[in-house]
PDB file with one MODEL, atoms N, CA, C and O in Angstrom:
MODEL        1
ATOM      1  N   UNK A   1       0.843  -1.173   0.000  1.00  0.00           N
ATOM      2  CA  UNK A   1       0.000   0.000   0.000  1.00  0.00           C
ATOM      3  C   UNK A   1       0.898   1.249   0.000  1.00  0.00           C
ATOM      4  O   UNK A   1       2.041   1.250   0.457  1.00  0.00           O
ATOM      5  N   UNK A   2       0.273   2.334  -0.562  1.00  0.00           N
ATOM      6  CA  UNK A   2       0.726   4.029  -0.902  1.00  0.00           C
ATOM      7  C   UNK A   2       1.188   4.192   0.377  1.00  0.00           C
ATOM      8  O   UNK A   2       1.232   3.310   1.234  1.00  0.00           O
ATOM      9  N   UNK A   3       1.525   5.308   0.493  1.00  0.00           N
ATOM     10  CA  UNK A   3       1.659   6.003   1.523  1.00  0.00           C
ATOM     11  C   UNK A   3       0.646   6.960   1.699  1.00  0.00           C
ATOM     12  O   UNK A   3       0.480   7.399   2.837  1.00  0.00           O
ATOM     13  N   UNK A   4      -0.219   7.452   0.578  1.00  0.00           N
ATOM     14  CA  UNK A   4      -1.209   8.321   0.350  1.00  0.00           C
ATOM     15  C   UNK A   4      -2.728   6.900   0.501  1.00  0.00           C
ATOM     16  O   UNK A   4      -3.838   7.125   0.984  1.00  0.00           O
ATOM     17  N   UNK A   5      -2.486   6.228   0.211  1.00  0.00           N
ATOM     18  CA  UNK A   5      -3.703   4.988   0.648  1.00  0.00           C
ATOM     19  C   UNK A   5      -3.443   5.139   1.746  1.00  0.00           C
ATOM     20  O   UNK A   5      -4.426   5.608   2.320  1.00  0.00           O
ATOM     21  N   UNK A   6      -2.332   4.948   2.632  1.00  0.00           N
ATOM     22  CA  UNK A   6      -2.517   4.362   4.217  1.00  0.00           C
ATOM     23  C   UNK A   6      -3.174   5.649   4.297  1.00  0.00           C
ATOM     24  O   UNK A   6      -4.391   5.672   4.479  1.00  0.00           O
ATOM     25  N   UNK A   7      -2.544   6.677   4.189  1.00  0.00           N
ATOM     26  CA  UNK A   7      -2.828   8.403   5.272  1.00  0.00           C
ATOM     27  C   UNK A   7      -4.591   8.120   4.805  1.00  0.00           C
ATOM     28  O   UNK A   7      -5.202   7.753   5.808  1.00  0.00           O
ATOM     29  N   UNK A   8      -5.473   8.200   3.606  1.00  0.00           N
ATOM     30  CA  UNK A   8      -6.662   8.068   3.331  1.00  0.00           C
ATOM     31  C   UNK A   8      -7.631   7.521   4.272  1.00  0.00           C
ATOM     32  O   UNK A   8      -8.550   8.003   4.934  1.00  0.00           O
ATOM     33  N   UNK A   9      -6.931   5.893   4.055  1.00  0.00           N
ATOM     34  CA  UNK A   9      -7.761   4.793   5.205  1.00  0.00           C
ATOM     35  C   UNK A   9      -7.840   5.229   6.528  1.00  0.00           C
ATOM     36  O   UNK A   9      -8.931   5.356   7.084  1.00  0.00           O
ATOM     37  N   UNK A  10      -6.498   5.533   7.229  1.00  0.00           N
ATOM     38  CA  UNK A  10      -6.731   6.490   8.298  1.00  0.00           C
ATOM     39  C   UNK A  10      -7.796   7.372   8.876  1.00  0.00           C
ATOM     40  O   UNK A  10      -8.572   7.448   9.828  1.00  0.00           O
ATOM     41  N   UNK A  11      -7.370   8.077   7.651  1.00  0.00           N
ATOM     42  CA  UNK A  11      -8.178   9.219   8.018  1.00  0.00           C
ATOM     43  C   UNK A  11     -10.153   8.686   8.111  1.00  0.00           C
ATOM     44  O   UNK A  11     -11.007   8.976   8.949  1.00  0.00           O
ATOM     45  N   UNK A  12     -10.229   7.825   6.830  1.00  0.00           N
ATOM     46  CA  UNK A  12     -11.809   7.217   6.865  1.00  0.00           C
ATOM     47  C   UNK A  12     -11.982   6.644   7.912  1.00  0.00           C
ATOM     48  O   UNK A  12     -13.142   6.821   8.284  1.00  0.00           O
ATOM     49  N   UNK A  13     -11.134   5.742   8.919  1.00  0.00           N
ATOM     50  CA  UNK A  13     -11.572   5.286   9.791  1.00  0.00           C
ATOM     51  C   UNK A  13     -11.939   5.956  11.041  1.00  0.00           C
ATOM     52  O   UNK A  13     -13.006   5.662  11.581  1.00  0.00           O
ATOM     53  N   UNK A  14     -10.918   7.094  11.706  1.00  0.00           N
ATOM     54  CA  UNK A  14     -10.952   8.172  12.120  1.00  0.00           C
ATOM     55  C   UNK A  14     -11.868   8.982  12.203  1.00  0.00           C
ATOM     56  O   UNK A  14     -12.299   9.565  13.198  1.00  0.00           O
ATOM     57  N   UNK A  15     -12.299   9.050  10.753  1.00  0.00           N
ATOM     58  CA  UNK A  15     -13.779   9.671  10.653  1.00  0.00           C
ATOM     59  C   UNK A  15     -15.200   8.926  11.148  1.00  0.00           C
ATOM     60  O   UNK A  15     -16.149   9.466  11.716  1.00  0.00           O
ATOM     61  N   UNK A  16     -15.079   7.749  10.820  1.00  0.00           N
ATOM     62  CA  UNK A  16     -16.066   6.766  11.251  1.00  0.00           C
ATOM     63  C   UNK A  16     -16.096   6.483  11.966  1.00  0.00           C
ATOM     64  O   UNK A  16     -17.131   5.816  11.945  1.00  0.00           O
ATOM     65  N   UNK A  17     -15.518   6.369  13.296  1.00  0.00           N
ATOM     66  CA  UNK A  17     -15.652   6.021  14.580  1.00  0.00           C
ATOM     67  C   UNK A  17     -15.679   6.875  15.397  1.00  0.00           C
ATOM     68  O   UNK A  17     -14.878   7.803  15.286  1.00  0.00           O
ATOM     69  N   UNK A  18     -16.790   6.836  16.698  1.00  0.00           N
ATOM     70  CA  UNK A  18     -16.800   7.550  17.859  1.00  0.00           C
ATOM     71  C   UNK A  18     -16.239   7.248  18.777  1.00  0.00           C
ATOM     72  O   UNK A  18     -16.217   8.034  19.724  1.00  0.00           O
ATOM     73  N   UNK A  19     -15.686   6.217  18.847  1.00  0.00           N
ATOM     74  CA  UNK A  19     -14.801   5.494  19.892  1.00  0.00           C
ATOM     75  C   UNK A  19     -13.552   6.490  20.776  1.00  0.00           C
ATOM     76  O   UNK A  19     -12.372   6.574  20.434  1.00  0.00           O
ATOM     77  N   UNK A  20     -14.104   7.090  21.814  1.00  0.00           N
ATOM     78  CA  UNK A  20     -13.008   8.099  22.430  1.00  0.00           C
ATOM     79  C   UNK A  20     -11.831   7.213  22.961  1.00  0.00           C
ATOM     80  O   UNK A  20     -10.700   7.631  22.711  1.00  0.00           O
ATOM     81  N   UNK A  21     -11.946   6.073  23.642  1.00  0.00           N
ATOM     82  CA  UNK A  21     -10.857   6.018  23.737  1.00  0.00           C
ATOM     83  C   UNK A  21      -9.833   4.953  22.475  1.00  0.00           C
ATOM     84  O   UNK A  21      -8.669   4.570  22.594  1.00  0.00           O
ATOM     85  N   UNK A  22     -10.582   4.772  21.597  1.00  0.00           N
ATOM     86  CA  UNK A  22      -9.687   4.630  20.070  1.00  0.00           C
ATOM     87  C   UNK A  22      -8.530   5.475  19.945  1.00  0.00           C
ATOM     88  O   UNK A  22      -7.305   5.374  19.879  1.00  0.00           O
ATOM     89  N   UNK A  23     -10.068   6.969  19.935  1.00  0.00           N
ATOM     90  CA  UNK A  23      -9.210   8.570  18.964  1.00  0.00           C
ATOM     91  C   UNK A  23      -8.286   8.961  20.259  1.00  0.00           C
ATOM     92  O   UNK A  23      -7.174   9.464  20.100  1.00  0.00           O
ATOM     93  N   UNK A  24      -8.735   8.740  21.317  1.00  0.00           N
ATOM     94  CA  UNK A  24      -7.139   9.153  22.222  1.00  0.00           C
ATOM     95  C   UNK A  24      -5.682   7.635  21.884  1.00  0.00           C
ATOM     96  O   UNK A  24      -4.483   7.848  21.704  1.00  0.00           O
ATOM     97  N   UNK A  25      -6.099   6.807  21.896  1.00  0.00           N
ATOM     98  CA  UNK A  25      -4.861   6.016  21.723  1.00  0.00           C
ATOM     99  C   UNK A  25      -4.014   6.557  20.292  1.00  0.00           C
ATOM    100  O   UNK A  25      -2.809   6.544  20.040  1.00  0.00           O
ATOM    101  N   UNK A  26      -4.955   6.936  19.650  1.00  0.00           N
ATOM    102  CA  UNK A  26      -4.652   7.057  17.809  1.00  0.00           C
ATOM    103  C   UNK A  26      -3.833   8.541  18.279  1.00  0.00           C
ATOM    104  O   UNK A  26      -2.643   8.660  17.987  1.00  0.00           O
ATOM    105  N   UNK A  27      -4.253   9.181  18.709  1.00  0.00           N
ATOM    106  CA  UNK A  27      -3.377  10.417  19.000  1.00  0.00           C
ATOM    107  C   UNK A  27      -2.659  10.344  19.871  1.00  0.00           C
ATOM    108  O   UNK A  27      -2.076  11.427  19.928  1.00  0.00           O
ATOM    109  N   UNK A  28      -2.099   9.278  21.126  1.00  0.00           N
ATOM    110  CA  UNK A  28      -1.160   8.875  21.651  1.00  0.00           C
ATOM    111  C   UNK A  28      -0.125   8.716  20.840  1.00  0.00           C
ATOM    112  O   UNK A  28       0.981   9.202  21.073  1.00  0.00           O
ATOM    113  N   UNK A  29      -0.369   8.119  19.965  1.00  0.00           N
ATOM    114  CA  UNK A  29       0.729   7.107  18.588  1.00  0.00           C
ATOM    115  C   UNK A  29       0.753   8.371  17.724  1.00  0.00           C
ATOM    116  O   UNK A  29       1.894   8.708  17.407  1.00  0.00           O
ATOM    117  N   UNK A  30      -0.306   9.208  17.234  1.00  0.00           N
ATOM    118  CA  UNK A  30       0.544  10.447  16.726  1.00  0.00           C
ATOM    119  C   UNK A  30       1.571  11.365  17.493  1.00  0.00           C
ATOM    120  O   UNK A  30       2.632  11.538  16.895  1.00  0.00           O
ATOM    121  N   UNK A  31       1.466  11.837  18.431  1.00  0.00           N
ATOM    122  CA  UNK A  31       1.871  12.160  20.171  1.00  0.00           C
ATOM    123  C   UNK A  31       3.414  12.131  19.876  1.00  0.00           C
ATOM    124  O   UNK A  31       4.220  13.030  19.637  1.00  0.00           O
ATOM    125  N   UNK A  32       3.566  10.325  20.015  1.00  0.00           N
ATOM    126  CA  UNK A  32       4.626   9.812  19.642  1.00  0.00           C
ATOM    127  C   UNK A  32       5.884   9.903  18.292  1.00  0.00           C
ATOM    128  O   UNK A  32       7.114   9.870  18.318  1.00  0.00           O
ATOM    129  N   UNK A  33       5.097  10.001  17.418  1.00  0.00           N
ATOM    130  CA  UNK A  33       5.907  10.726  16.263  1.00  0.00           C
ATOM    131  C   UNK A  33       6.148  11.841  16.460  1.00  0.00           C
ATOM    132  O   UNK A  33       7.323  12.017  16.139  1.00  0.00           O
ATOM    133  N   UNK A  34       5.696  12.765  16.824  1.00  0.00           N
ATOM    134  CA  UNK A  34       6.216  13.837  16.940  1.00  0.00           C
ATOM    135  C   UNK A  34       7.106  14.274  18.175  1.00  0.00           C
ATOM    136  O   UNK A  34       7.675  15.363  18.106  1.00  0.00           O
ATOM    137  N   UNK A  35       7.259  13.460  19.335  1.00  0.00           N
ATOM    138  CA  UNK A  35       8.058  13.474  20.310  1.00  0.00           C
ATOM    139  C   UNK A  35       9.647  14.131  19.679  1.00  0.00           C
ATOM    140  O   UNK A  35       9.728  14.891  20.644  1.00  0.00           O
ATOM    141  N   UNK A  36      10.051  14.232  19.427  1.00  0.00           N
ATOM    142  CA  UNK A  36      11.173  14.791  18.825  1.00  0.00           C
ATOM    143  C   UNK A  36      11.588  16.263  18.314  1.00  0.00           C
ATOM    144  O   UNK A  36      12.657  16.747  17.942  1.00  0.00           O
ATOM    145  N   UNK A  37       9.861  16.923  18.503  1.00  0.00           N
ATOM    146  CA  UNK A  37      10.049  18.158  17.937  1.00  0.00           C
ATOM    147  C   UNK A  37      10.082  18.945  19.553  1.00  0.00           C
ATOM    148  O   UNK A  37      10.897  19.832  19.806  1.00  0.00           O
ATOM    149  N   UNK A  38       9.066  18.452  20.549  1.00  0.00           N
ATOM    150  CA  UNK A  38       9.408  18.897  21.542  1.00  0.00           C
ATOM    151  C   UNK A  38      10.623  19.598  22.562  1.00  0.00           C
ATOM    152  O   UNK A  38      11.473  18.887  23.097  1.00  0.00           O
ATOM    153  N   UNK A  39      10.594  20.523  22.676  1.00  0.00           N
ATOM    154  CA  UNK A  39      11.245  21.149  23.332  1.00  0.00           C
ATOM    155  C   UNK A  39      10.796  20.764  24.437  1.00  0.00           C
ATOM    156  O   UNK A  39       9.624  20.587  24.770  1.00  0.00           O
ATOM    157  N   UNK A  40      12.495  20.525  25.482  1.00  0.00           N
ATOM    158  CA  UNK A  40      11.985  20.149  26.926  1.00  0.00           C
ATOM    159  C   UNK A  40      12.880  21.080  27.733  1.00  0.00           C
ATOM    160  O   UNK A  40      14.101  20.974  27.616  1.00  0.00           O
ATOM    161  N   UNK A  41      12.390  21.905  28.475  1.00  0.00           N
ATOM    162  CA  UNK A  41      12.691  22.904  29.443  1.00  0.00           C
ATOM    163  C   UNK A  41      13.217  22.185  30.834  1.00  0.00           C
ATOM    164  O   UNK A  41      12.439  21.403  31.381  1.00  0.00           O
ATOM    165  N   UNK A  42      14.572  22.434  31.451  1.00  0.00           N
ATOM    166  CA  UNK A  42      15.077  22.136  32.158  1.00  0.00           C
ATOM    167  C   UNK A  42      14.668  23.415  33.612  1.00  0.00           C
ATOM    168  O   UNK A  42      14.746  24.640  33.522  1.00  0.00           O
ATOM    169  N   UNK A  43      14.350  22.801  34.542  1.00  0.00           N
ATOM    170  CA  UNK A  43      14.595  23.625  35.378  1.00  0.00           C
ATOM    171  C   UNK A  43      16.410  23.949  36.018  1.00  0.00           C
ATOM    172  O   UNK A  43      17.329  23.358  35.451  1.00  0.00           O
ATOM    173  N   UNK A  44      16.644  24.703  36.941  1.00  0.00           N
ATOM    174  CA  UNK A  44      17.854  25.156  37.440  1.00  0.00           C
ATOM    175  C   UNK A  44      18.410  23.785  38.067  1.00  0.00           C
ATOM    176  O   UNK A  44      19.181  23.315  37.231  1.00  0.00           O
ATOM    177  N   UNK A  45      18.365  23.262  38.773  1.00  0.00           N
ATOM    178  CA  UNK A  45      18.637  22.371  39.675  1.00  0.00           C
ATOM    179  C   UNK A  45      19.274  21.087  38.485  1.00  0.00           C
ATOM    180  O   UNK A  45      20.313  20.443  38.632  1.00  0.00           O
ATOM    181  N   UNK A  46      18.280  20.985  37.311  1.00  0.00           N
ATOM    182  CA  UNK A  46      18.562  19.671  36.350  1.00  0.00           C
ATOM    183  C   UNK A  46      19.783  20.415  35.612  1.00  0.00           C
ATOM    184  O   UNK A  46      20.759  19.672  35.506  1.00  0.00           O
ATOM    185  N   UNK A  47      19.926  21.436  35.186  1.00  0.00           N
ATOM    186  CA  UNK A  47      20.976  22.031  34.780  1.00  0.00           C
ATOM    187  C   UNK A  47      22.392  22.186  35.266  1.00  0.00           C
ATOM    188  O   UNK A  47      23.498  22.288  34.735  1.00  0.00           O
ATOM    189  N   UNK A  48      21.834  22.159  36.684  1.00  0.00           N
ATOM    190  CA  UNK A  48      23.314  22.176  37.577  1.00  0.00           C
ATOM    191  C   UNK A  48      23.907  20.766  37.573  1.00  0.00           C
ATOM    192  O   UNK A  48      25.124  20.633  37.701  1.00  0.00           O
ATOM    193  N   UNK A  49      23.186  19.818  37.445  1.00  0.00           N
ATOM    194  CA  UNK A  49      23.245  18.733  37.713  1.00  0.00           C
ATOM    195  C   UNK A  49      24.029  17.954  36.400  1.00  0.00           C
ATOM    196  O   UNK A  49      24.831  17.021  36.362  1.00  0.00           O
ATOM    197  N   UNK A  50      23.465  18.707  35.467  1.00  0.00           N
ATOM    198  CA  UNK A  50      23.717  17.922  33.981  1.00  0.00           C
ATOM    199  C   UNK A  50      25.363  18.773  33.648  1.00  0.00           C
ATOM    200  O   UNK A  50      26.371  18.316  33.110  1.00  0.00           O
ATOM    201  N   UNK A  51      25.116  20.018  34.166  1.00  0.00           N
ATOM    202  CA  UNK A  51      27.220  20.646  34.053  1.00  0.00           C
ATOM    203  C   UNK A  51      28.237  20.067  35.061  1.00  0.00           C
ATOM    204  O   UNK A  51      29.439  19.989  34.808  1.00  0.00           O
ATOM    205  N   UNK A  52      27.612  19.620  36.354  1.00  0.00           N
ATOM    206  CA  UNK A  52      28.393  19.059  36.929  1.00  0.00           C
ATOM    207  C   UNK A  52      28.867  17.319  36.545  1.00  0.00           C
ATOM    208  O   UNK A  52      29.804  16.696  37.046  1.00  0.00           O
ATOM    209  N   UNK A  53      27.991  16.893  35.626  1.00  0.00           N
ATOM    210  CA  UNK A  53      28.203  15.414  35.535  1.00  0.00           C
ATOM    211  C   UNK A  53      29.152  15.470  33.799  1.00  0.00           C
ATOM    212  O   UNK A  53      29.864  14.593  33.310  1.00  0.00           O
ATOM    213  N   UNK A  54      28.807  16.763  33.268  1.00  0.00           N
ATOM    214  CA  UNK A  54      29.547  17.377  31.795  1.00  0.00           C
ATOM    215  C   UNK A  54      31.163  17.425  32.524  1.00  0.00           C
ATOM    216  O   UNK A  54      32.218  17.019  32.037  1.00  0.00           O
ATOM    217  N   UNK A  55      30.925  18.053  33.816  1.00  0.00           N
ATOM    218  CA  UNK A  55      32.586  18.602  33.998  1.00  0.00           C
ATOM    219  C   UNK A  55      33.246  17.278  34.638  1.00  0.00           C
ATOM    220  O   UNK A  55      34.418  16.951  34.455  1.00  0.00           O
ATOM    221  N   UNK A  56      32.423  16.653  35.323  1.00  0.00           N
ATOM    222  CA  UNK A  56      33.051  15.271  35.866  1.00  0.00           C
ATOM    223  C   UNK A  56      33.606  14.509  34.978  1.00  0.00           C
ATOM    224  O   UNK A  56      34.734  14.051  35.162  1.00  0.00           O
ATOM    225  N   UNK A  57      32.874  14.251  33.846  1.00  0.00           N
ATOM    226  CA  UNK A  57      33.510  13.416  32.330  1.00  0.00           C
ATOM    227  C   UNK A  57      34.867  13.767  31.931  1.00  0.00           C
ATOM    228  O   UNK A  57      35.844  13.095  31.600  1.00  0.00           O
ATOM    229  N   UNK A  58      34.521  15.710  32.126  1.00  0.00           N
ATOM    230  CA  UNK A  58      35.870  16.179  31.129  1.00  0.00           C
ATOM    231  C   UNK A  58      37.131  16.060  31.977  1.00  0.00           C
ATOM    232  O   UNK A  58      38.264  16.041  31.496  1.00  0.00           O
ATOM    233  N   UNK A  59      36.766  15.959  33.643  1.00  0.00           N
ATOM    234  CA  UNK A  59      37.884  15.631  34.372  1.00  0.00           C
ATOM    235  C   UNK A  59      37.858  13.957  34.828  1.00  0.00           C
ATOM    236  O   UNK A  59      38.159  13.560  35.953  1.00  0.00           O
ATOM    237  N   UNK A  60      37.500  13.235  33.880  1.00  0.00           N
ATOM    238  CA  UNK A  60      38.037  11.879  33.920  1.00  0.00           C
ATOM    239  C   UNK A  60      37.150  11.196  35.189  1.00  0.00           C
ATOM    240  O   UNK A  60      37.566  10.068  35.453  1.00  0.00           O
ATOM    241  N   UNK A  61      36.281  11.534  35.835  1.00  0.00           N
ATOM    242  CA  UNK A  61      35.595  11.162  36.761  1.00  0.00           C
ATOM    243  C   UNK A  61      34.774  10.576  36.529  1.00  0.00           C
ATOM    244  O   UNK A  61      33.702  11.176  36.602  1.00  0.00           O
ATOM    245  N   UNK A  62      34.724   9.369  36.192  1.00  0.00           N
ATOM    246  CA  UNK A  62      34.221   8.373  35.493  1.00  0.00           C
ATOM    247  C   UNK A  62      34.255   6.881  35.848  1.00  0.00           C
ATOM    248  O   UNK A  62      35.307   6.754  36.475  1.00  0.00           O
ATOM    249  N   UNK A  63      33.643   5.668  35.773  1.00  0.00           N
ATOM    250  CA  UNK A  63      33.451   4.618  35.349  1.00  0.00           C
ATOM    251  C   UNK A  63      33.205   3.854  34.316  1.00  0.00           C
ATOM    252  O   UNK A  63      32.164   4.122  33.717  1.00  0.00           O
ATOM    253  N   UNK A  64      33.679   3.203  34.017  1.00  0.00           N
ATOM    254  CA  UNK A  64      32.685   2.009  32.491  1.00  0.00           C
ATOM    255  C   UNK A  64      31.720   1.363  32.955  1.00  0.00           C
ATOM    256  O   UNK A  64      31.828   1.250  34.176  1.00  0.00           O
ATOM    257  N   UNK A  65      30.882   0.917  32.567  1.00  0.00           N
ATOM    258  CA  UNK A  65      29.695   0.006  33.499  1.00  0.00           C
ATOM    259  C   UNK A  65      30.535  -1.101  33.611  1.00  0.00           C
ATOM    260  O   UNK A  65      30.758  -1.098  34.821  1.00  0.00           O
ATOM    261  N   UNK A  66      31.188  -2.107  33.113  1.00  0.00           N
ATOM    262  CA  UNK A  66      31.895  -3.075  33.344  1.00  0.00           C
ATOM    263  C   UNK A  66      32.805  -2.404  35.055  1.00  0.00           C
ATOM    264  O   UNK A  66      32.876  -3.190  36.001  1.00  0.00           O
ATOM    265  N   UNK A  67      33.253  -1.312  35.160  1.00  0.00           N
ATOM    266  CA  UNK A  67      34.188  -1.241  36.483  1.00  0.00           C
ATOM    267  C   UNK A  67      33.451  -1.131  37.577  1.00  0.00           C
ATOM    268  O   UNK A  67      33.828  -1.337  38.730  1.00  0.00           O
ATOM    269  N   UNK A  68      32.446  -0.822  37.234  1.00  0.00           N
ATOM    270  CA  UNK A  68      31.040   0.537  38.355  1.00  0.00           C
ATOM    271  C   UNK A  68      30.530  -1.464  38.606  1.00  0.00           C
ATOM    272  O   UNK A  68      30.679  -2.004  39.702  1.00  0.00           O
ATOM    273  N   UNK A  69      30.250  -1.843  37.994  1.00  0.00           N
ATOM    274  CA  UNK A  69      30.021  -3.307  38.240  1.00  0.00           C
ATOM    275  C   UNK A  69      30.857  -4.640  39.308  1.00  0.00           C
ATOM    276  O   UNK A  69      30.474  -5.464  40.139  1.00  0.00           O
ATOM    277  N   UNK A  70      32.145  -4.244  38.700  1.00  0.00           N
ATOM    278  CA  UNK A  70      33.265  -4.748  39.240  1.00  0.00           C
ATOM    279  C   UNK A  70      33.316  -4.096  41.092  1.00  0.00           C
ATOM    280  O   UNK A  70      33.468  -4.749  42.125  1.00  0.00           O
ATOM    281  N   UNK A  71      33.156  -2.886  40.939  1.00  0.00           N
ATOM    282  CA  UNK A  71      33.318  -2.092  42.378  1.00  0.00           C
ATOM    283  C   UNK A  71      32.060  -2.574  43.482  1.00  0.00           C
ATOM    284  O   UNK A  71      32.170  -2.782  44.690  1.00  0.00           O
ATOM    285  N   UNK A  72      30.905  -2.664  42.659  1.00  0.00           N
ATOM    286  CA  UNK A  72      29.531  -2.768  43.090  1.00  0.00           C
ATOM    287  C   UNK A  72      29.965  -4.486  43.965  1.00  0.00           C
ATOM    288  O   UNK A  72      30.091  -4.774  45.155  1.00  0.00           O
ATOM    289  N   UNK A  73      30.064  -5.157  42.926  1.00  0.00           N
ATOM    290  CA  UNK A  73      30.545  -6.618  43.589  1.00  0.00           C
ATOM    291  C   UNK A  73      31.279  -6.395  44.945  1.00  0.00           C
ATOM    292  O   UNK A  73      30.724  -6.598  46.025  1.00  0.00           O
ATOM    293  N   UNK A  74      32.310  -6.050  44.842  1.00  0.00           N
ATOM    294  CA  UNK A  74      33.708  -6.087  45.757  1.00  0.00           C
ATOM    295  C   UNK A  74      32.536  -4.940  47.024  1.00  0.00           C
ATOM    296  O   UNK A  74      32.631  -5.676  48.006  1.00  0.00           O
ATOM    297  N   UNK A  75      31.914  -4.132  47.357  1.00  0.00           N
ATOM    298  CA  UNK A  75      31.616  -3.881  48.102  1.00  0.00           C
ATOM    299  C   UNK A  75      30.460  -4.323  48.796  1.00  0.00           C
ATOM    300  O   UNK A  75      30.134  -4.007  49.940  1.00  0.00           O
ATOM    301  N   UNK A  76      29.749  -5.228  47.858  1.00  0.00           N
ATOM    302  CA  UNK A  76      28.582  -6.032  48.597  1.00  0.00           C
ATOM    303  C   UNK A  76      29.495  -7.448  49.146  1.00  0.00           C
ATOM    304  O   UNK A  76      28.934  -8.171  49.969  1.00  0.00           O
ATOM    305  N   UNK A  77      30.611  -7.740  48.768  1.00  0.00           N
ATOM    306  CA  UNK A  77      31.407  -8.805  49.327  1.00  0.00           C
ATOM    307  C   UNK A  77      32.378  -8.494  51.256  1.00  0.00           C
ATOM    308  O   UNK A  77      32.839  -9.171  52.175  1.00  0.00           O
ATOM    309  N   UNK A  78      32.198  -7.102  50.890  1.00  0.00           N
ATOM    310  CA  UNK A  78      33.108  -6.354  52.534  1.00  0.00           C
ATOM    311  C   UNK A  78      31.649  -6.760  53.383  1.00  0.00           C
ATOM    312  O   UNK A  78      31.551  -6.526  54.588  1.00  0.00           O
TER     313      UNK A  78
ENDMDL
END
């Protein structure tokens, strides 16, 4: 099928049904495609949080999950 058939059928079915909670799931799943255009606003606190974990990286303050794993072990073993 088109891509202009699917968008059509859509839309006819859409039209034909009263089913509210259909047309909310159906616009959940549109919702979802468009998730990406959203802009997401940080408050202060998530900001501080996200430069301090930026500057921790750039000063090597870090783990691999393989070590953070390795450490996790060895201290549930003390």
């Amino acid at each position: 099928m088109r891509t202009q058939e699917i968008k059509t059928n859509l839309i006819n079915a859409i039209n034909q049904t009263n089913d509210p909670i259909l047309l909310m799931e159906i616009s959940k799943l549109i919702d979802i495609d468009f998730a990406d255009e959203k802009v997401i606003k940080l408050n202060k606190k998530q900001i501080i949080e996200i430069e301090t974990a930026i500057a921790q990286i750039e000063n090597g303050e870090y783990l691999f999950h393989e070590e953070a794993k390795k450490q996790f072990k060895e201290w549930l073993e003390d």
